[in-house]
C-alpha positions in Angstrom: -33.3 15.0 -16.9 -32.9 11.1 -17.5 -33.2 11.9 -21.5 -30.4 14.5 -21.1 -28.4 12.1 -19.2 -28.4 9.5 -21.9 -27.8 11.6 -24.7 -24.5 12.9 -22.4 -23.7 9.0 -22.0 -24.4 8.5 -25.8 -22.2 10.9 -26.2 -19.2 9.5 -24.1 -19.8 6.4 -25.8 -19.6 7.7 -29.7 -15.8 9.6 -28.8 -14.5 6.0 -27.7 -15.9 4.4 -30.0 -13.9 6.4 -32.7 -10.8 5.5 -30.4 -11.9 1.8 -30.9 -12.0 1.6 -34.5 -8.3 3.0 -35.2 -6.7 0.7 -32.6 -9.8 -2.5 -34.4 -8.3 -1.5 -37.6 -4.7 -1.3 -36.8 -4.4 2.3 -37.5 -1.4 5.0 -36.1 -3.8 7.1 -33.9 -2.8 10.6 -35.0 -3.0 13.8 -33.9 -6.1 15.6 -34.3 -7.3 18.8 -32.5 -10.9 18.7 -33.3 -11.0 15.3 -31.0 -13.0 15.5 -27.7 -10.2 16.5 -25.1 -10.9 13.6 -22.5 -11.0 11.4 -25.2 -7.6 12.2 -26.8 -4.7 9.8 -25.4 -2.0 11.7 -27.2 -3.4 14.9 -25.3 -3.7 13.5 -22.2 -0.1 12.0 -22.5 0.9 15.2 -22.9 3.7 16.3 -19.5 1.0 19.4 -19.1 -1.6 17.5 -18.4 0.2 15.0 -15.7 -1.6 17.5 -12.9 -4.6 15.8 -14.5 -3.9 12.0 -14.4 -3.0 12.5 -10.7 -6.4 13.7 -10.3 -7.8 10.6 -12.3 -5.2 8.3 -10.2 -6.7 10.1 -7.1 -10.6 10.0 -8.0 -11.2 6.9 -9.9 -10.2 4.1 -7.3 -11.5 6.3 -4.3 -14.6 6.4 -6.2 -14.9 2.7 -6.6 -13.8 1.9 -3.2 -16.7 4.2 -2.1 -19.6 2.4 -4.1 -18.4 -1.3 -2.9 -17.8 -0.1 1.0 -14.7 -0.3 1.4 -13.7 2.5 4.2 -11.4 0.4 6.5 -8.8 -1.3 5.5 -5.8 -3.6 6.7 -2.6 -3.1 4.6 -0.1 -6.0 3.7 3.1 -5.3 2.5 6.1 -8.0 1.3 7.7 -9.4 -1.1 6.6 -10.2 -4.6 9.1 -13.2 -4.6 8.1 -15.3 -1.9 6.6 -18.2 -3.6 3.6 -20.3 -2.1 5.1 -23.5 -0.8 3.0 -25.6 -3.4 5.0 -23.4 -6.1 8.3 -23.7 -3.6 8.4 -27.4 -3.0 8.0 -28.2 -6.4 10.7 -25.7 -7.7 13.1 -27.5 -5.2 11.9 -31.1 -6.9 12.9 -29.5 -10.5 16.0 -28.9 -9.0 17.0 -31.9 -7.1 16.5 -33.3 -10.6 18.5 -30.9 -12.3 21.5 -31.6 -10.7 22.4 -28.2 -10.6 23.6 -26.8 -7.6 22.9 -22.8 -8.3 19.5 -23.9 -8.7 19.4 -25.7 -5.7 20.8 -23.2 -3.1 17.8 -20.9 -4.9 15.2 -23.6 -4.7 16.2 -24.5 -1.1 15.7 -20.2 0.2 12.4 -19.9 -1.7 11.3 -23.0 0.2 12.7 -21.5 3.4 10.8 -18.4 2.6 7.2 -19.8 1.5 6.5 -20.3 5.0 5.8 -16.2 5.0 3.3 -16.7 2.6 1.1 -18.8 4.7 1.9 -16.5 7.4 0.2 -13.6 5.5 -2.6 -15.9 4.2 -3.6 -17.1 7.8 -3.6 -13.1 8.7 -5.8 -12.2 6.2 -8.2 -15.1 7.4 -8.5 -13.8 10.7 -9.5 -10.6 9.4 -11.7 -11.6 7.4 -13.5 -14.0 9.9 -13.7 -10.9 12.2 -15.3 -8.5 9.9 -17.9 -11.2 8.7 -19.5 -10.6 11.9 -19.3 -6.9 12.0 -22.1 -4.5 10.5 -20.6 -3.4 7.2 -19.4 0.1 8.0 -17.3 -1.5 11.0 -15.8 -4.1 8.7 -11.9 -4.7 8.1 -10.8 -5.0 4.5 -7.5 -6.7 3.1 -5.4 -4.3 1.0 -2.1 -4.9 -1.1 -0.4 -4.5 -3.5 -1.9 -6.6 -6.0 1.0 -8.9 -7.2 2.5 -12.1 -6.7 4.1 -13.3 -3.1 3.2 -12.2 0.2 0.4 -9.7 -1.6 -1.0 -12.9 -3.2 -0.9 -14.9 0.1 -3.0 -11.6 1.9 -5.5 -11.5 -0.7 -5.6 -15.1 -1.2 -6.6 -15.4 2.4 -9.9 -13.1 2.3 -11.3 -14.4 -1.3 -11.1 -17.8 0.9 -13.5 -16.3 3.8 -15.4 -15.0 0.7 -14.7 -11.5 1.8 -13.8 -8.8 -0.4 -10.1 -7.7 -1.1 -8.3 -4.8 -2.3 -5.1 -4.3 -5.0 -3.6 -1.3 -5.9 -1.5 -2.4 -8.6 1.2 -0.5 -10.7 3.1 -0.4 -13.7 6.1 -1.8 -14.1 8.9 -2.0 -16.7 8.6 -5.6 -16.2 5.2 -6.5 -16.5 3.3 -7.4 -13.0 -0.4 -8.4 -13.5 -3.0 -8.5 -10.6 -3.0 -11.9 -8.2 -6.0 -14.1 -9.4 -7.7 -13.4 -5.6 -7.9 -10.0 -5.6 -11.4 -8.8 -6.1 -11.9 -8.1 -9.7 -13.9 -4.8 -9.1 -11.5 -3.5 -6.6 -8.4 -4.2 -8.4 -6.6 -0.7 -9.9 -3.5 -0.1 -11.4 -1.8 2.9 -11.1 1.0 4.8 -13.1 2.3 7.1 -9.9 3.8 5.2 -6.9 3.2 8.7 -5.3 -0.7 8.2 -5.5 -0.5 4.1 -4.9 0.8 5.0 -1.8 -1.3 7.9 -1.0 -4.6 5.1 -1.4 -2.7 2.9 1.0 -2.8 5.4 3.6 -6.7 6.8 3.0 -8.8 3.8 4.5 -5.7 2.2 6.6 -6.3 1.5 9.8 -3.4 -0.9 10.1 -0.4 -1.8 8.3 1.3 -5.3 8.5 4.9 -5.5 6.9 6.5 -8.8 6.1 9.8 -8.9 4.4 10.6 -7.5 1.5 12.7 -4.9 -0.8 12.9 -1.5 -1.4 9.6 -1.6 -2.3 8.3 -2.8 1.0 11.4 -0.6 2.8 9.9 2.8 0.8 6.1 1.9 1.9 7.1 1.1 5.1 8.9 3.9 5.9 7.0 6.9 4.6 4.0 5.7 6.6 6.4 5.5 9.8 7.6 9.0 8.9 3.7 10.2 8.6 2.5 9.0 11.8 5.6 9.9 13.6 5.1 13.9 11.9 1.4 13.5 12.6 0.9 14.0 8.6 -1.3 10.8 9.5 -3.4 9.9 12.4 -1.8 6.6 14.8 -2.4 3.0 13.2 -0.8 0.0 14.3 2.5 -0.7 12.5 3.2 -4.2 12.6 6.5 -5.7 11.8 6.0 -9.1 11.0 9.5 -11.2 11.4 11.3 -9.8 14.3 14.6 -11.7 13.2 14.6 -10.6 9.6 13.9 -6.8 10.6 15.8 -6.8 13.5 19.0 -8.1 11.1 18.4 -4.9 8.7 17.4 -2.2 10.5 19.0 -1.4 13.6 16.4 0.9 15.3 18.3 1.3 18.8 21.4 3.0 16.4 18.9 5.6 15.0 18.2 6.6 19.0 21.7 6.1 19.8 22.5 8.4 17.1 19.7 11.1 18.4 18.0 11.3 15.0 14.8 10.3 16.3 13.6 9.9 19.8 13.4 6.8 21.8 9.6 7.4 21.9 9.7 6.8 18.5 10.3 3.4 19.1 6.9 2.7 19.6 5.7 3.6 16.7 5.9 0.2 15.8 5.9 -3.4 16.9 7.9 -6.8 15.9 5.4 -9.8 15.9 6.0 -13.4 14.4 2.9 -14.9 14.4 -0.3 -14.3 12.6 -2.6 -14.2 15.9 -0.5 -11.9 17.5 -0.4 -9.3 14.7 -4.1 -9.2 14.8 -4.0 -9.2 18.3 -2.0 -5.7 18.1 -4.7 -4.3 16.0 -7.6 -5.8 18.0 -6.1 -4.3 21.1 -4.8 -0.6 19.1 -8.8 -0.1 18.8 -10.7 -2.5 21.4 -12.0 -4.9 19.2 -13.8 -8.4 20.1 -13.0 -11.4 19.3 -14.8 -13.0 16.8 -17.9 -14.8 18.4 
């Protein structure tokens, strides 16, 4: 059995490596039918076979995820351009020295906003510091998006409690590349934000939004709209930030309005600091505190 599953490996190996040589030597991979199917990019490019890469999108992180334990996790949404405030102090030093006054006013909001980013690391510490006393199948794990700002700050926060971390990355006209703490083997990147968010929702058994775009807006939202249809079992929703959600999203209007009911409400909860948005998770499942 072993012998036949190393000639099946050897196998594997030999179609990519004929995949390696044309892009070594520079050459136009062309079409050519008598090329192993799962080896042939041009095939699987092809719009009949997109039913496909959703499966791969579906199986190959899941898979991954599996092997390393990683069955519960903690999401962390926000925005990509909140900068650290290392990164935001000294952008407002380039442009006290500028002189330049657009420059400043920019400098002067990033710094205003970094403060989110230390917000979302501290979180991530208290999760991690939690689940390092748990048995591994009862441990919390850190999940984001994979990028820069408040998804850096997250992950940032578990690599420094030496705990595992998760990105699902995705790509972008403009070119994002993973933060530098999410953990290497459990860093994906996807082509569908259909199946990105569909691995969010899998192992979450919380979600923490900071502020953020339409990125953060559509994440946020289709997992209020799954737990609220019961397309998804109850997690705490945490919005983190009362003033800046409360200033864009009117919730009481949508009750006024009688397009959802005031039940819905709770659904979700406004917090503003990092304690108390793990203390809305602790308390959602009746978790200790850590020893």
């Amino acid at each position: 059995m072993k012998k036949a599953e190393h000639l099946s490996e050897r196998r594997l190996a030999d179609a990519w490596a004929e995949l390696q040589n044309y892009a070594d030597q520079g050459n136009p991979l062309e079409a050519d039918a008598y090329r192993l199917a799962f080896a042939d990019p041009e095939f699987l490019l092809r719009r009949e076979t997109r039913g496909i890469r959703f499966q791969l999108e579906m199986l190959k992180p899941d898979l991954d995820q599996t092997e390393q334990g990683i069955e519960n996790t903690v999401v962390v949404f926000g925005s990509a351009r909140f900068p650290s405030p290392e990164e935001a102090q000294l952008c407002l030093q380039q442009a006290q020295a500028s002189g330049d006054a657009g420059a400043l006013a920019l400098a002067q909001r990033k710094l205003r906003n970094a403060h989110y980013y230390d917000q979302a690391r501290l979180f991530a510490r208290l999760v991690a510091g939690y689940s390092k006393q748990q048995r591994p199948e009862e441990r919390l794990f850190i999940a984001t998006g994979g990028g820069p700002g408040i998804m850096e700050a997250a992950n940032r926060g578990a690599h420094e409690m030496g705990a595992l971390s998760v990105g699902l990355n995705i790509a972008l006209p403009h070119e994002q590349h993973a933060n530098p703490y999410v953990t290497p083997s459990l860093s994906f990147k996807f082509h569908y934000f259909a199946l990105r968010k569909m691995h969010f929702m899998m192992r979450a058994k919380a979600l923490l939004a900071f502020p953020g775009g339409f990125g953060t807006l559509d994440e946020l939202f289709e997992v209020i709209a799954l737990v609220q249809t019961a397309k998804a079992k109850p997690v705490p929703i945490v919005l983190f930030g009362s003033d800046y959600w409360k200033r864009l999203v009117n919730m009481d209007v949508l009750v006024e309005e009688g397009v959802i009911g005031e039940q819905d409400l709770a659904l979700f909860t406004y917090v503003d600091q990092p304690q108390a948005a793990w203390d809305v998770i602790r308390t959602f499942y009746g978790l200790g505190a850590v020893p």
